[in-house]
Biopython code that builds the backbone (N, CA, C, O; Angstrom):
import numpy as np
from Bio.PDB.StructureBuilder import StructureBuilder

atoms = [
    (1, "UNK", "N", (0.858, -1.166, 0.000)),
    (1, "UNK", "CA", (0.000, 0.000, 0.000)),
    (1, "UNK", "C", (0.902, 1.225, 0.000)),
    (1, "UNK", "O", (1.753, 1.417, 0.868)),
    (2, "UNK", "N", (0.624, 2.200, -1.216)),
    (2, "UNK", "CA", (1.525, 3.535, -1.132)),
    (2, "UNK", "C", (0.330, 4.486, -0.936)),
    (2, "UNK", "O", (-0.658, 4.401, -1.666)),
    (3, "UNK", "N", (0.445, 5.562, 0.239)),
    (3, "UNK", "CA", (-0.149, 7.017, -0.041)),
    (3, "UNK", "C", (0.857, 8.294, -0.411)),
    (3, "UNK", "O", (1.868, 8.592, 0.225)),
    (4, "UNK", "N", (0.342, 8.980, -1.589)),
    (4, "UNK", "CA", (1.380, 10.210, -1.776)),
    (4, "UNK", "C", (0.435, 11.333, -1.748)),
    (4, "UNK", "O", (-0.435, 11.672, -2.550)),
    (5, "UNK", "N", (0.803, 11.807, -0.677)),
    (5, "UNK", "CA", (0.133, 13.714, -0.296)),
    (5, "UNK", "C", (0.856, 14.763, -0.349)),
    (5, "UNK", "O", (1.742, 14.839, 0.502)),
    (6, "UNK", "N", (0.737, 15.750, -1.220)),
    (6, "UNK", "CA", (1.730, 17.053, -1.247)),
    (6, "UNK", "C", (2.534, 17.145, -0.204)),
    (6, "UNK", "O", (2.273, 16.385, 0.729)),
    (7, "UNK", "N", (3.187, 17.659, -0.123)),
    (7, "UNK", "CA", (4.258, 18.155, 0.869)),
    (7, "UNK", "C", (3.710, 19.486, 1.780)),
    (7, "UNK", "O", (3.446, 20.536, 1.195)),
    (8, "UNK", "N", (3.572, 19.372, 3.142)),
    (8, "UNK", "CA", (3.635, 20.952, 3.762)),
    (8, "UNK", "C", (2.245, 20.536, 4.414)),
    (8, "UNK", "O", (1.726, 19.434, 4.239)),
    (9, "UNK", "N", (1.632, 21.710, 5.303)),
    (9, "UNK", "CA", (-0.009, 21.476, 5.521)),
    (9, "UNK", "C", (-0.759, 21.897, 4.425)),
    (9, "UNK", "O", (-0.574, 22.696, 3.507)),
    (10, "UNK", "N", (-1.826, 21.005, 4.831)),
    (10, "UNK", "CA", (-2.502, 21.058, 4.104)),
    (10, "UNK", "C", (-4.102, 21.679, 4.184)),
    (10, "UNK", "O", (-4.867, 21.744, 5.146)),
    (11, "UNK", "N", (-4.299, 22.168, 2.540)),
    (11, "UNK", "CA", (-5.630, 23.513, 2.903)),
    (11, "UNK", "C", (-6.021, 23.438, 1.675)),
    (11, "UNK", "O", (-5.299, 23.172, 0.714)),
    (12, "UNK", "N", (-7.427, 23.718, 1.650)),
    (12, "UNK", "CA", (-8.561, 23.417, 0.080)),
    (12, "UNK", "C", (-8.729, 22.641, -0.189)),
    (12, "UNK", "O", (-9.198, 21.914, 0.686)),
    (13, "UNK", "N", (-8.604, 22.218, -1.114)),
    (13, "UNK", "CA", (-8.709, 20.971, -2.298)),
    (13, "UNK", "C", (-7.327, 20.408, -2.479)),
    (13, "UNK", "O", (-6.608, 21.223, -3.058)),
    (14, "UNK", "N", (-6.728, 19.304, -2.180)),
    (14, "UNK", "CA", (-5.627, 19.170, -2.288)),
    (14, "UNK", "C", (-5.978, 16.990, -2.702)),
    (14, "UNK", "O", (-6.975, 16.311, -2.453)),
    (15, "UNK", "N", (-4.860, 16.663, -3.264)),
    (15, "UNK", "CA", (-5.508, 15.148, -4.209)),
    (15, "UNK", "C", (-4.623, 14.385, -3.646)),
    (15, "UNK", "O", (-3.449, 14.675, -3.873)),
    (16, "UNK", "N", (-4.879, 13.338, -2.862)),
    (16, "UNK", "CA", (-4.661, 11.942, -2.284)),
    (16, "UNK", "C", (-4.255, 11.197, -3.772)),
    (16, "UNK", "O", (-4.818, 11.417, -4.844)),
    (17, "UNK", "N", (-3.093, 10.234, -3.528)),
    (17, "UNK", "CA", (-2.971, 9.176, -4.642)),
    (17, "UNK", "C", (-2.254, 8.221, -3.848)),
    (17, "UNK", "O", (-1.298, 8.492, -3.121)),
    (18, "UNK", "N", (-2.905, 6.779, -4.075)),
    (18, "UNK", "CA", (-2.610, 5.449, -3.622)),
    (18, "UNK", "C", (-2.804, 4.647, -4.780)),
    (18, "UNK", "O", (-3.625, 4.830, -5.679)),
    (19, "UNK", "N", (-1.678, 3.432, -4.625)),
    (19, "UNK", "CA", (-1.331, 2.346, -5.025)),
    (19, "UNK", "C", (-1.565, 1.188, -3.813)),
    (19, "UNK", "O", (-1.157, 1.226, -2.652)),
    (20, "UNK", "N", (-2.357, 0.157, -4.485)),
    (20, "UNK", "CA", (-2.675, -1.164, -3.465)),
    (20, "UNK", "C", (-2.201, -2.278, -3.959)),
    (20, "UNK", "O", (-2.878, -2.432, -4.975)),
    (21, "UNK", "N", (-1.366, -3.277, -3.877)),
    (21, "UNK", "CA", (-1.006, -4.199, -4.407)),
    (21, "UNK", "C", (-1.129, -5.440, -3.611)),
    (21, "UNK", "O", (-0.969, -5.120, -2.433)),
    (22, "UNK", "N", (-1.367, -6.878, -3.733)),
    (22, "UNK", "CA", (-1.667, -8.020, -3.017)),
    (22, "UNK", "C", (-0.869, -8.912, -4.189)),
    (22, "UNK", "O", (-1.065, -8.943, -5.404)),
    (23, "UNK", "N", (-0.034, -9.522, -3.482)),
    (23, "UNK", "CA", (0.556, -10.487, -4.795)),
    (23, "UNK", "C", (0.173, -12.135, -4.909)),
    (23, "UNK", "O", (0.936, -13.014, -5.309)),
    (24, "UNK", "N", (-1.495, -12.338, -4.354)),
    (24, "UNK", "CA", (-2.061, -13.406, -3.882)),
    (24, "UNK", "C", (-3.302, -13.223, -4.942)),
    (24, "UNK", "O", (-3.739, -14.173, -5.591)),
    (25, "UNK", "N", (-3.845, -11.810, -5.045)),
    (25, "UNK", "CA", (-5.222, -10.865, -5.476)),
    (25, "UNK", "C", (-5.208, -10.292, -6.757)),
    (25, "UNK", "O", (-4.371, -9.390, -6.798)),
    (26, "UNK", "N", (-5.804, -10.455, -7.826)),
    (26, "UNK", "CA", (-5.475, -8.996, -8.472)),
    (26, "UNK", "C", (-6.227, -7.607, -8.000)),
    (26, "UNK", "O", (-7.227, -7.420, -7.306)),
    (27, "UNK", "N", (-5.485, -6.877, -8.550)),
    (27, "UNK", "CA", (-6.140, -5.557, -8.172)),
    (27, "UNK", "C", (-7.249, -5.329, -8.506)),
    (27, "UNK", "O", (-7.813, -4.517, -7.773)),
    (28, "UNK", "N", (-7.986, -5.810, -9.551)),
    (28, "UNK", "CA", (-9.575, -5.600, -9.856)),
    (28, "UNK", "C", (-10.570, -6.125, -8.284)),
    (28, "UNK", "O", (-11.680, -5.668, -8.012)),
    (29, "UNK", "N", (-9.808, -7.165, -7.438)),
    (29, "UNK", "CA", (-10.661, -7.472, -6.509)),
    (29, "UNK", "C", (-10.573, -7.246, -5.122)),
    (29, "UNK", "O", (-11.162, -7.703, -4.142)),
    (30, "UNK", "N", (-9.316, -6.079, -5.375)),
    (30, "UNK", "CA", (-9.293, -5.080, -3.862)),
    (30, "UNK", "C", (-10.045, -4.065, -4.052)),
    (30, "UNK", "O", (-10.542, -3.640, -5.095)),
    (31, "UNK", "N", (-10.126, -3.576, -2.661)),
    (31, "UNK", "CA", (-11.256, -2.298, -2.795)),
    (31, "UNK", "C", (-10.375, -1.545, -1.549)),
    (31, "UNK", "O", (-9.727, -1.981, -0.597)),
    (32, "UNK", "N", (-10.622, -0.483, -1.946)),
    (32, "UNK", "CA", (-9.808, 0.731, -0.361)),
    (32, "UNK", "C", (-10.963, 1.849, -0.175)),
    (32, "UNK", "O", (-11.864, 2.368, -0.833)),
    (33, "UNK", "N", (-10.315, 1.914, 1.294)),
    (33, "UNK", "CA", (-11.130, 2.873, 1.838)),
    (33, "UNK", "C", (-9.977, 4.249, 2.387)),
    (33, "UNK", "O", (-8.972, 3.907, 3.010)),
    (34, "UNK", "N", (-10.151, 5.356, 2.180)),
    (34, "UNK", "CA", (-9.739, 6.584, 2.706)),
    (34, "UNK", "C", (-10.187, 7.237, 3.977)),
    (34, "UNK", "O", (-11.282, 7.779, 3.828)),
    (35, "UNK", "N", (-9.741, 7.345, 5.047)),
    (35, "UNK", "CA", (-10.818, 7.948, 6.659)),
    (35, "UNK", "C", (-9.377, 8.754, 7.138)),
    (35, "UNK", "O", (-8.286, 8.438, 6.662)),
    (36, "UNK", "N", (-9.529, 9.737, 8.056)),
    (36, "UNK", "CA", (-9.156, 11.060, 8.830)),
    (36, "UNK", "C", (-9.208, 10.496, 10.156)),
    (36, "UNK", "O", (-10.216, 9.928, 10.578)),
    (37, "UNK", "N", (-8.109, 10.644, 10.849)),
    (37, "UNK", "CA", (-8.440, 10.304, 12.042)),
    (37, "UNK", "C", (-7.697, 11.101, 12.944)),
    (37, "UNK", "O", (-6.471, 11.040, 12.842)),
    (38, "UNK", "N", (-8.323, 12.034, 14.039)),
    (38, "UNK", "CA", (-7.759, 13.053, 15.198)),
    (38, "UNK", "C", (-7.305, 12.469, 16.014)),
    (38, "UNK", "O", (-6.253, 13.040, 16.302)),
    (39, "UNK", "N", (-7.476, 11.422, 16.764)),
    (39, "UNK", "CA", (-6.556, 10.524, 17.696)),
    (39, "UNK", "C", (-5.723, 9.766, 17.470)),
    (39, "UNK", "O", (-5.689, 8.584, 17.814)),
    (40, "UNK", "N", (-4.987, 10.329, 16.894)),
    (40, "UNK", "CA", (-3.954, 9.056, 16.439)),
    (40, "UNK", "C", (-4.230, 7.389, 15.609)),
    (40, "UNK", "O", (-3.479, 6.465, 15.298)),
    (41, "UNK", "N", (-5.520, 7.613, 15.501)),
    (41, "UNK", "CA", (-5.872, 6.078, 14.639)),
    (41, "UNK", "C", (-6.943, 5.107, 15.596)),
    (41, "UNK", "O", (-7.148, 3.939, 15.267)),
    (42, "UNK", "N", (-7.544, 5.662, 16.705)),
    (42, "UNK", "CA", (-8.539, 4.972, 17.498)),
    (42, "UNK", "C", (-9.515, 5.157, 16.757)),
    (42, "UNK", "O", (-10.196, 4.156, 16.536)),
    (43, "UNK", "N", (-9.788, 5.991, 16.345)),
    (43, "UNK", "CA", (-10.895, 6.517, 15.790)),
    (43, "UNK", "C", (-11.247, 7.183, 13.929)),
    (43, "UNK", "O", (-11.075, 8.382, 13.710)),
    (44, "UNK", "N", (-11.649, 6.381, 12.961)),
    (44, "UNK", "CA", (-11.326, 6.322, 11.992)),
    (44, "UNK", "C", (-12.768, 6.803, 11.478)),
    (44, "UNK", "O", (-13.752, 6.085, 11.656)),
    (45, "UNK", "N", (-12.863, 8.161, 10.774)),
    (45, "UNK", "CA", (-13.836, 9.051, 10.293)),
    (45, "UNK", "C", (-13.851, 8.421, 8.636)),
    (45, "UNK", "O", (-12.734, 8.741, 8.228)),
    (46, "UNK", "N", (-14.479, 7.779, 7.639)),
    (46, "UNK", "CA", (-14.684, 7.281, 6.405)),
    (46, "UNK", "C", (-14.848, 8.219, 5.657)),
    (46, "UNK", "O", (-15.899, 8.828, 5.857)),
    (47, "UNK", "N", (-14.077, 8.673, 4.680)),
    (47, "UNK", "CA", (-14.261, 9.640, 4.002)),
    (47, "UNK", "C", (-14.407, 9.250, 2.981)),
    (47, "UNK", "O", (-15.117, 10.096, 2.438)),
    (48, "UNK", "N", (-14.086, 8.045, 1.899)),
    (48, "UNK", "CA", (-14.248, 7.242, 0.889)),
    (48, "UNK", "C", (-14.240, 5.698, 1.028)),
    (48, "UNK", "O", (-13.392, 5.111, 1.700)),
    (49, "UNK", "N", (-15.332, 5.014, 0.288)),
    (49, "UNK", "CA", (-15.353, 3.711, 0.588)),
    (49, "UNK", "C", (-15.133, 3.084, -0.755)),
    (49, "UNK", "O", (-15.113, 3.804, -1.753)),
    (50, "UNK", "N", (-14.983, 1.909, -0.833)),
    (50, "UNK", "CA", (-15.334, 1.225, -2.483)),
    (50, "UNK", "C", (-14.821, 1.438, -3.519)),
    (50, "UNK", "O", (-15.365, 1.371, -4.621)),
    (51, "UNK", "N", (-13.396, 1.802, -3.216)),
    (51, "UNK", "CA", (-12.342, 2.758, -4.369)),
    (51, "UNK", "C", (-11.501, 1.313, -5.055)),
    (51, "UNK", "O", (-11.441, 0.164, -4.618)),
    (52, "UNK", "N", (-10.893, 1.951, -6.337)),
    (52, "UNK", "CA", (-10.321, 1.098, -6.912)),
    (52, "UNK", "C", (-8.725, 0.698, -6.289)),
    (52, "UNK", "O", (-8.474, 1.471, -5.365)),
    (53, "UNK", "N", (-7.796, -0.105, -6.489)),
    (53, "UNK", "CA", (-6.760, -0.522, -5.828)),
    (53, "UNK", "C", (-5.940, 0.641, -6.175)),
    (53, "UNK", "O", (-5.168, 0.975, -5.277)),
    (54, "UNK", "N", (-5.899, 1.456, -7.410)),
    (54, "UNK", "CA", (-5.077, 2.566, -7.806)),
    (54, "UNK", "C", (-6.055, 3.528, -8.091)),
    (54, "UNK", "O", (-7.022, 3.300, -8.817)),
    (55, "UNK", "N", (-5.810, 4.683, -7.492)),
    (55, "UNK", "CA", (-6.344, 5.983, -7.767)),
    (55, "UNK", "C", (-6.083, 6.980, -7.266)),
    (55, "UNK", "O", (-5.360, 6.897, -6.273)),
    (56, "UNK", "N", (-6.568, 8.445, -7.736)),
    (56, "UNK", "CA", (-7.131, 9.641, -6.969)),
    (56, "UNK", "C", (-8.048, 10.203, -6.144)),
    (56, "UNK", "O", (-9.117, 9.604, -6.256)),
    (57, "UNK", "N", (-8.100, 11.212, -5.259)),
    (57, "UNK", "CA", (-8.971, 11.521, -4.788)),
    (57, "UNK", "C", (-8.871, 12.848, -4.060)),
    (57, "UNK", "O", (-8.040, 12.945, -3.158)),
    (58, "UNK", "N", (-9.764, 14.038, -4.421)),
    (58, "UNK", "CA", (-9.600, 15.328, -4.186)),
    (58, "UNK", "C", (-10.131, 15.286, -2.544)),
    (58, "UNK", "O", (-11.347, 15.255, -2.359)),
    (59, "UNK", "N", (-9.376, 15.286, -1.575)),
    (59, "UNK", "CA", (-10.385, 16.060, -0.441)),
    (59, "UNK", "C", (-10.119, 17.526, 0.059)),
    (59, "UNK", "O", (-9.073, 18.119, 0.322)),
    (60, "UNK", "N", (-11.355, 17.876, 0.093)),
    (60, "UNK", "CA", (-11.883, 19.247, 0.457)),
    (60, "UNK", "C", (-11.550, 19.278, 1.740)),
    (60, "UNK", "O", (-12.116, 18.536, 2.543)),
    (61, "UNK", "N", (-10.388, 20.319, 2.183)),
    (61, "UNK", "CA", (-10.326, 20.250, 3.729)),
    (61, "UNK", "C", (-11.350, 21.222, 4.469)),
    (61, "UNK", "O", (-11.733, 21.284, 5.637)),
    (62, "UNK", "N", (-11.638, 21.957, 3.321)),
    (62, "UNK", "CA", (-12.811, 23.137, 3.980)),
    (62, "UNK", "C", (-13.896, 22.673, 4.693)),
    (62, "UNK", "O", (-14.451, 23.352, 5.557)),
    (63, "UNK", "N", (-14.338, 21.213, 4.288)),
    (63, "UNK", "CA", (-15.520, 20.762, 4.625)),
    (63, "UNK", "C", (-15.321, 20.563, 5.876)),
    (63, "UNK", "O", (-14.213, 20.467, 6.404)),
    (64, "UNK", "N", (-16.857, 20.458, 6.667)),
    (64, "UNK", "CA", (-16.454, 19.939, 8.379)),
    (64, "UNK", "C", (-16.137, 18.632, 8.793)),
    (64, "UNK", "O", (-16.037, 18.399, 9.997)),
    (65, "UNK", "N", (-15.961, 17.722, 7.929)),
    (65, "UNK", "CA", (-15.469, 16.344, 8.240)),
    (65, "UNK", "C", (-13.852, 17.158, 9.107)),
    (65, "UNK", "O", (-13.590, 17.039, 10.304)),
    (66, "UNK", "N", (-13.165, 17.792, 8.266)),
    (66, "UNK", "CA", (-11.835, 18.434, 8.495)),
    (66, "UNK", "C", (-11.812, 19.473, 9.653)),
    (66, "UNK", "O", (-12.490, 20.501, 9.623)),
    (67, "UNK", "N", (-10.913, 19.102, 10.764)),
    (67, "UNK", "CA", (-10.479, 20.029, 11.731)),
    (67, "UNK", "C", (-9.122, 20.513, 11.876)),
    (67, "UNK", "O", (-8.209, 19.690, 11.800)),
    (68, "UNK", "N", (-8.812, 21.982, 12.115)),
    (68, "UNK", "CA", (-7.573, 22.756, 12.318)),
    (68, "UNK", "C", (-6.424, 21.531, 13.287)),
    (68, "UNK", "O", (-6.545, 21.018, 14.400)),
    (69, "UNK", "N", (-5.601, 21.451, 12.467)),
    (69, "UNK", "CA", (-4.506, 20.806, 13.489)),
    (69, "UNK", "C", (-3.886, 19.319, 13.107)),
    (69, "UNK", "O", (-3.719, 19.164, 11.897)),
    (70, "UNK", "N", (-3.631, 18.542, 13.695)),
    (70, "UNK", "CA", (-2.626, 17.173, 13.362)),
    (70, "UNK", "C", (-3.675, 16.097, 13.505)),
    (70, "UNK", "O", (-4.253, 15.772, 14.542)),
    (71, "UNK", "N", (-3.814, 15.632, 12.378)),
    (71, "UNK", "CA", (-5.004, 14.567, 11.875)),
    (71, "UNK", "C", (-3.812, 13.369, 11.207)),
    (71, "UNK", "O", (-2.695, 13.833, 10.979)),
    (72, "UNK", "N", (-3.968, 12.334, 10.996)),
    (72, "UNK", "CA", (-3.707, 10.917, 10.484)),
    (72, "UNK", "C", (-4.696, 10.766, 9.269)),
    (72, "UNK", "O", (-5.923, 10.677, 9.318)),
    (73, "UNK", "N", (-3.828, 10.756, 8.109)),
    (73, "UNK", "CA", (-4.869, 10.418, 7.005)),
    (73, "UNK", "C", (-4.500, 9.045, 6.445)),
    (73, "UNK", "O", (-3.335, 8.655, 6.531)),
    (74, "UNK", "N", (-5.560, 8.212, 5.809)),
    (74, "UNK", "CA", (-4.875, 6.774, 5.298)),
    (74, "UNK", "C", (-5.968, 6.118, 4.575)),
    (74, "UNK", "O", (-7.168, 6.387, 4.638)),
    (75, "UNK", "N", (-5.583, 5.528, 4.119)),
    (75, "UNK", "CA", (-6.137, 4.336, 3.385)),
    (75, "UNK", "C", (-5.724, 3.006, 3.568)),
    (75, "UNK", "O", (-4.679, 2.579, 4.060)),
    (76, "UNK", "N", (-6.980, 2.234, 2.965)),
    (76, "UNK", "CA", (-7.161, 0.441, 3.564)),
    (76, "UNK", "C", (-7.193, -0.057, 2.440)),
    (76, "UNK", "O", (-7.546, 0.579, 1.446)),
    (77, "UNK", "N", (-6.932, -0.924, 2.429)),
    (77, "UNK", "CA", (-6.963, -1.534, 0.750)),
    (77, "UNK", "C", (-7.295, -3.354, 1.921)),
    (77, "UNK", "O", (-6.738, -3.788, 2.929)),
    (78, "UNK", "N", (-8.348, -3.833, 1.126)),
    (78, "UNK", "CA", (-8.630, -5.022, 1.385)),
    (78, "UNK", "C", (-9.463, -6.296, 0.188)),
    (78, "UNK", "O", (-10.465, -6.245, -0.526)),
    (79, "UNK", "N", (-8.754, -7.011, 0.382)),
    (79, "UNK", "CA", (-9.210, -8.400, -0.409)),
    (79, "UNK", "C", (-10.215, -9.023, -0.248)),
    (79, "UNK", "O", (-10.714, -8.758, 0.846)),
    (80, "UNK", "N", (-10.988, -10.022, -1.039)),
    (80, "UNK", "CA", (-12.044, -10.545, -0.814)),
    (80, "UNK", "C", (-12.201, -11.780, 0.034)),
    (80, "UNK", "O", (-13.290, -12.330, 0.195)),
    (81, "UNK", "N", (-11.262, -12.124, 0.479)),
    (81, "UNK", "CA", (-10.925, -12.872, 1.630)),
    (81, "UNK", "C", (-10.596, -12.251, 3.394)),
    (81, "UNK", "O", (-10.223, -12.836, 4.411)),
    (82, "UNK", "N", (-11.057, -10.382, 3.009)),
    (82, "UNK", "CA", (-10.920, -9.907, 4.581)),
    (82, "UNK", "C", (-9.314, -9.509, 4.784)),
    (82, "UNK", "O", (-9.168, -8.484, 5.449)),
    (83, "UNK", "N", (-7.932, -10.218, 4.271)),
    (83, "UNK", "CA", (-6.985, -9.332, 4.422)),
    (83, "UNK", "C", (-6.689, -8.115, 4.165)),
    (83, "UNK", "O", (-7.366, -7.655, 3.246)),
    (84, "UNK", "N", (-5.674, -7.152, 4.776)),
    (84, "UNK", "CA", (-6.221, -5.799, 4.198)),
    (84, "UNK", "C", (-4.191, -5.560, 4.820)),
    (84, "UNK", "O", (-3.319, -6.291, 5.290)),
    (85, "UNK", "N", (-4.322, -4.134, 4.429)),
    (85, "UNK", "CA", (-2.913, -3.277, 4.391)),
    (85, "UNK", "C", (-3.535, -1.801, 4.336)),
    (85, "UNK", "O", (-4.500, -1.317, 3.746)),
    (86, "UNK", "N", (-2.606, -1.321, 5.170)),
    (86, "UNK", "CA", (-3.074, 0.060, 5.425)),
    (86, "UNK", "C", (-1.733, 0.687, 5.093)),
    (86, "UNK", "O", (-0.727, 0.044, 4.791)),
    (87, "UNK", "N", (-1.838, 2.276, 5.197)),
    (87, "UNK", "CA", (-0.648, 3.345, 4.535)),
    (87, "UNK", "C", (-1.348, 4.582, 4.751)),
    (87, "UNK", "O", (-2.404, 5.039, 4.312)),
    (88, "UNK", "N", (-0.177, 5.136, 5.815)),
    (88, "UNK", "CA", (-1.045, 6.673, 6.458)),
    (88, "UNK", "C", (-0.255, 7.480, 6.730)),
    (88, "UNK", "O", (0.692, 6.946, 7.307)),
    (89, "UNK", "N", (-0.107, 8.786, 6.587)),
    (89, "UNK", "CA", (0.515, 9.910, 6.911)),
    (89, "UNK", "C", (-0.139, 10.847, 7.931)),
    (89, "UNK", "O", (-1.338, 11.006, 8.162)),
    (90, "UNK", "N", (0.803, 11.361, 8.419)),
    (90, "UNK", "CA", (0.763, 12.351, 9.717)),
    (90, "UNK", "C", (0.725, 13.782, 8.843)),
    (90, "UNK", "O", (1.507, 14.114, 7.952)),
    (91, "UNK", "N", (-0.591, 14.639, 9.446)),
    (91, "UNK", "CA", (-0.529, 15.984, 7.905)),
    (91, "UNK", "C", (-0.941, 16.979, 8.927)),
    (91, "UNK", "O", (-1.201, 16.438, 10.002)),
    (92, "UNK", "N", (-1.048, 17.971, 8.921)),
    (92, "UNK", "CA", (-1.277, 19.350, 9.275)),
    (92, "UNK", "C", (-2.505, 19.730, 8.241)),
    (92, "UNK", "O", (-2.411, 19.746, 7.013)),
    (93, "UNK", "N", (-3.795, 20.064, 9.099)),
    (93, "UNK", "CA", (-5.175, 20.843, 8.454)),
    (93, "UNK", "C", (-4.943, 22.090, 8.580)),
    (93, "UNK", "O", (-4.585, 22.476, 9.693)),
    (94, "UNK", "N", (-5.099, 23.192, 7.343)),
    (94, "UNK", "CA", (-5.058, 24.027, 7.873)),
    (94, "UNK", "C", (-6.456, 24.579, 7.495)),
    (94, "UNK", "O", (-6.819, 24.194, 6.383)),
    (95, "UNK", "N", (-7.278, 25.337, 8.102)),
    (95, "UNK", "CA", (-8.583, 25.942, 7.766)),
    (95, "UNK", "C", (-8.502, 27.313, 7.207)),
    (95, "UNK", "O", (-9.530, 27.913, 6.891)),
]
sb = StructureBuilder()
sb.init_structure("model")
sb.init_model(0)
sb.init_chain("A")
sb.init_seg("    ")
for serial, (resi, resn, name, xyz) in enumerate(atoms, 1):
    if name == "N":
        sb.init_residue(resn, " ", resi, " ")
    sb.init_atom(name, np.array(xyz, "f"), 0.0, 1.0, " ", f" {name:<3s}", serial, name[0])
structure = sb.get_structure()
């Protein structure tokens, strides 16, 4: 699992890109999910579900899902057998 997020904090519209790979799976039969999380990862807010193993994705930090300060962003990539792999960065919101 790769996530690549601009560099610096982050503010507006700014585009998430992940790579999911399973070398058991093909990629047509993983699915990932994208979620925000303020506690360090106890607590996982869903911001995209049902995504393809490779893609984009614009999030709007303006929206109120997004709060000022040090959030955990990531994605899940999981197989149809329930294994899964995660890949998350530590980012700065800025409002």
């Amino acid at each position: 699992m790769e996530l690549t997020l601009p560099e610096g904090p982050l503010s507006g519209v700014v585009t998430l890109t992940w790579q999911a790979a399973d070398p058991d799976t093909p990629a047509e039969e993983l699915t990932v999910m994208i979620a925000v999380s303020y506690d360090s990862g106890a607590t996982l807010i869903p911001l995209a579900e049902e995504l393809p193993a490779t893609g984009t994705y614009d999030l709007d930090t303006g929206t109120e899902v997004f709060s000022a300060g040090v959030a955990l962003l990531l994605v899940k990539a999981v197989d149809p057998e329930g294994h899964w792999g995660m890949a998350w960065q530590e980012v700065e919101i800025r409002k």
